[in-house]
C-alpha positions in Angstrom: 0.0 0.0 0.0 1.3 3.6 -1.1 1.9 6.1 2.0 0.6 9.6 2.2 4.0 10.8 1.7 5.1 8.5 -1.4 5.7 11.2 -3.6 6.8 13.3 -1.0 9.8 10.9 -0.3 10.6 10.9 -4.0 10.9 14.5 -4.6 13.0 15.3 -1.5 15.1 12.4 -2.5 15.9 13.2 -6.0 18.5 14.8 -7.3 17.2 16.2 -10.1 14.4 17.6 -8.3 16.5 19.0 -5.3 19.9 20.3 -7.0 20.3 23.9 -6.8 18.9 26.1 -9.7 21.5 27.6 -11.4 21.9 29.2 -15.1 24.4 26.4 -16.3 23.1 23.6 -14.5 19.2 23.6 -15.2 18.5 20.3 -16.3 14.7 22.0 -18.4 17.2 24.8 -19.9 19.9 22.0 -21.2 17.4 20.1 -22.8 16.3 23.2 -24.9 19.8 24.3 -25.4 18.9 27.3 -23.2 22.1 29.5 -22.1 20.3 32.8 -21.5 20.5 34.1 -18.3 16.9 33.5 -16.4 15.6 35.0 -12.9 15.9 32.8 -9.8 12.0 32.4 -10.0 12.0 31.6 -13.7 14.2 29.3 -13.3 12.0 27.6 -10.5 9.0 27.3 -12.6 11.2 25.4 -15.5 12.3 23.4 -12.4 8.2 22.4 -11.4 8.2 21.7 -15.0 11.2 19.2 -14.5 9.0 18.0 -11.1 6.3 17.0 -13.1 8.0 14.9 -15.7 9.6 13.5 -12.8 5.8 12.6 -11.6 4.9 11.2 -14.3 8.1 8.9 -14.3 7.6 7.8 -10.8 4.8 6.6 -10.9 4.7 4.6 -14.5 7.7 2.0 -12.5 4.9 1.6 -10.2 3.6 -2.3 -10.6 1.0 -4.2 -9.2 -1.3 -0.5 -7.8 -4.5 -0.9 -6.3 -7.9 1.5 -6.7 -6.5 3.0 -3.8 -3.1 3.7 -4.1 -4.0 5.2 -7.4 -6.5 7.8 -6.1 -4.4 7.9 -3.2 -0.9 8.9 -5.4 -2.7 11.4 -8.1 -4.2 13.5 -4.5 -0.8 13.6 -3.2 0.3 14.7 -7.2 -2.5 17.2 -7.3 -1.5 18.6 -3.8 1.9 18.9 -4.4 2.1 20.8 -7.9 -0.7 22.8 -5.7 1.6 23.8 -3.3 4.6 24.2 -6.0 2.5 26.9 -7.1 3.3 29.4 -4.5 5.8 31.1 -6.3 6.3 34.0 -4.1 6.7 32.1 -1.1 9.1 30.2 -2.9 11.3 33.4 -4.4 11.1 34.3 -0.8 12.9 31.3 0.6 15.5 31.2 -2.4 16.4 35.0 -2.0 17.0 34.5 1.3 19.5 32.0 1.2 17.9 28.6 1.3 19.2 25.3 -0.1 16.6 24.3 -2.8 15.7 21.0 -0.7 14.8 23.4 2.3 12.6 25.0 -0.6 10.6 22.3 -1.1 10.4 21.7 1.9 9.2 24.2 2.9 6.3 24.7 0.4 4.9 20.8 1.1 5.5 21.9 4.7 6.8 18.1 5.4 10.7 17.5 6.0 12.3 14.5 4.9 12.7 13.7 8.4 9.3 13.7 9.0 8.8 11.6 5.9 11.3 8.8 7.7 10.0 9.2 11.2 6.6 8.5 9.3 7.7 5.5 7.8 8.9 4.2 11.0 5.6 4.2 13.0 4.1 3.2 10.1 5.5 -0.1 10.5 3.7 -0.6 14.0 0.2 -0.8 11.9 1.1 -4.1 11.2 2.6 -7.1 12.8 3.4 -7.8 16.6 4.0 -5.2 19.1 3.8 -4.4 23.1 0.8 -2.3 24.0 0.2 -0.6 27.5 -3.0 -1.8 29.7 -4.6 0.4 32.2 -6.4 -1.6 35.2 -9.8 0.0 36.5 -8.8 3.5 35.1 -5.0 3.0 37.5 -7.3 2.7 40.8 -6.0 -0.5 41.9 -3.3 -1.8 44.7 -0.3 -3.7 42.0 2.6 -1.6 43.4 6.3 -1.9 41.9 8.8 0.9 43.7 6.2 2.7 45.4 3.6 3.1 42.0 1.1 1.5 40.6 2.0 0.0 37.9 0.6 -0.5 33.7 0.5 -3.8 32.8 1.7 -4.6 29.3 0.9 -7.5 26.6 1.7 -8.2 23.0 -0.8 -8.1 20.5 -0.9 -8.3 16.7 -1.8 -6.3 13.9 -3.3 -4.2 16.1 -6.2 -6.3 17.3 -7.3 -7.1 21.0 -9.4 -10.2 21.1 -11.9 -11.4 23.8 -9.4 -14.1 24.4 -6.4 -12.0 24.7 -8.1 -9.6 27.4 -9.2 -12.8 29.1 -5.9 -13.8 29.0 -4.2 -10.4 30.7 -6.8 -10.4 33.0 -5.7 -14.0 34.4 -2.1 -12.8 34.7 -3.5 -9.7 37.2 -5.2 -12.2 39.1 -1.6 -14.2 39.6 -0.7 -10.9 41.3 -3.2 -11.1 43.3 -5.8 -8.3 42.0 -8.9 -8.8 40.8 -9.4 -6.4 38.0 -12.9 -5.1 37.1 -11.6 -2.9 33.8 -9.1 -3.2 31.3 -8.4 -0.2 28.9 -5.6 -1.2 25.7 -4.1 1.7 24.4 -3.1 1.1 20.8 -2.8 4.5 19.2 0.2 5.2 17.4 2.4 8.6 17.0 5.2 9.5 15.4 8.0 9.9 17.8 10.3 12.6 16.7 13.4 12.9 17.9 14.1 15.6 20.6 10.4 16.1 20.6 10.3 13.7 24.2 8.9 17.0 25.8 6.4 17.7 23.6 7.1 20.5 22.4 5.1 20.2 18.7 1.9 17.9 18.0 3.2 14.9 16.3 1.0 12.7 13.9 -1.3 10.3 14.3 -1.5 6.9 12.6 -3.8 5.2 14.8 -6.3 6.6 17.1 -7.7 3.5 19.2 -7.9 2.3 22.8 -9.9 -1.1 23.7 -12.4 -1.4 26.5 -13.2 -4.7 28.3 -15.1 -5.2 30.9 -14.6 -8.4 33.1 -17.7 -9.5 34.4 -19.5 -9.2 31.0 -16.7 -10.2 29.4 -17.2 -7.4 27.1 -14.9 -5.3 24.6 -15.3 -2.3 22.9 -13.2 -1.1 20.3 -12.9 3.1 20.1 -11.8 5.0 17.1 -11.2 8.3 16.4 -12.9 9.0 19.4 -16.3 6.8 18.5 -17.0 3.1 18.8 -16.6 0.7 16.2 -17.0 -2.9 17.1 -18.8 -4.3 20.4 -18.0 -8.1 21.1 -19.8 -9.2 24.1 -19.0 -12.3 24.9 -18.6 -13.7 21.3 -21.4 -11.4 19.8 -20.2 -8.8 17.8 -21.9 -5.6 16.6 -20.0 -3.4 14.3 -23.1 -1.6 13.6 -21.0 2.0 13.8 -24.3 4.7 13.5 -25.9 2.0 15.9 -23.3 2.1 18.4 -22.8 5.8 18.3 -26.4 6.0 19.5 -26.1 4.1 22.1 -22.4 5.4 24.0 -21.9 9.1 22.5 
């Protein structure tokens, strides 16, 4: 499956895309025999023009695309040559000394570090990982160095099962705690580096927590801030509008 920043990746990687504009060295004006001396923001618009073939090329080695991936790669094409159109903004950042990669950057308003930090979270939206599980809303008596403590459990592809809450919940009760509520928290962020204080919002892949309830042996999943899937005790509504009704 294509990512949101596909084309994004491509652009900030590419050398012919990213090279500094220069007279001499525009690869649009060599291929016209061009030698005329051009504004800095003339030649930026041959250079979009360069972007687009570029584009076009990029996404022709594509094999194998999905419906999906290719509405999902002509909206980030559309939003891209969108925001190449800010040609002031641009001329702005160039006459004021900035590295054409910190120009692009700066009109698709995404850094290529944010592109790889992406990629990396990305890969939690699949396959095993260890997820955090709050007992009875951290109102309960397990104690490790003077705190309570979380309890965490591995799940996969980022799916909490009747069995596997029934299964965390017997491993409280071998400490000696009978828990009442268990909360999953399965969201996913990017985690930029020297951002541990918080200082920016970073982005969200995931936005879900799972709710079980123990003596119903209940679970419900929450997306996005609504529910999407009730499984009480092997009976499953996914019935979204219905179960909006009945907990918003």
């Amino acid at each position: 499956m294509i990512n949101k920043y596909y084309l994004i990746k491509k652009l900030l990687t590419s050398p012919a895309a990213t090279g500094e504009l220069s007279n001499n060295n525009d690869e649009f004006s060599q291929l016209f025999n061009e030698d005329q001396n051009k504004t800095a923001i003339e030649l930026y618009n041959e250079r979009v023009n360069v972007v687009k073939w570029l584009f076009n090329d990029w996404v022709r080695d594509l094999q194998s695309l999905s419906g999906s991936d290719v509405v999902s790669l002509f909206q980030q094409k559309d939003l891209i040559l969108s925001k190449l159109l800010m040609t002031s903004y641009a001329e702005t950042l160039i006459n004021n000394g900035h590295s054409f990669k910190e120009v692009l950057e700066g009109l698709v308003e995404t850094t290529l570090e944010h592109v790889e930090v992406y990629e990396k979270a990305e890969k939690l939206l699949t396959g095993k990982r260890v997820v955090t599980v709050m007992i009875d809303g951290n109102k309960h008596d397990i104690m490790k160095d003077g705190k309570r403590i979380n309890i965490q459990t591995e799940i996969e592809d980022n799916i909490v099962t009747l069995e596997k809450c029934k299964e965390v919940t017997e491993n409280i009760r071998r400490l000696g705690y009978e828990p009442k509520k268990l909360k999953f928290f399965l969201s996913i962020y990017t985690e930029t580096s020297g951002n541990e204080c918080g200082d920016f919002v970073e982005e969200c892949l995931l936005n879900r927590t799972v709710n079980y309830n123990v003596a119903t042996n209940t679970l419900m999943v929450w997306e996005d801030g609504r529910p999407i899937l009730r499984n009480c005790d092997g009976f499953i509504d996914d019935n979204q509008d219905a179960l909006a009704d009945c907990y918003l």
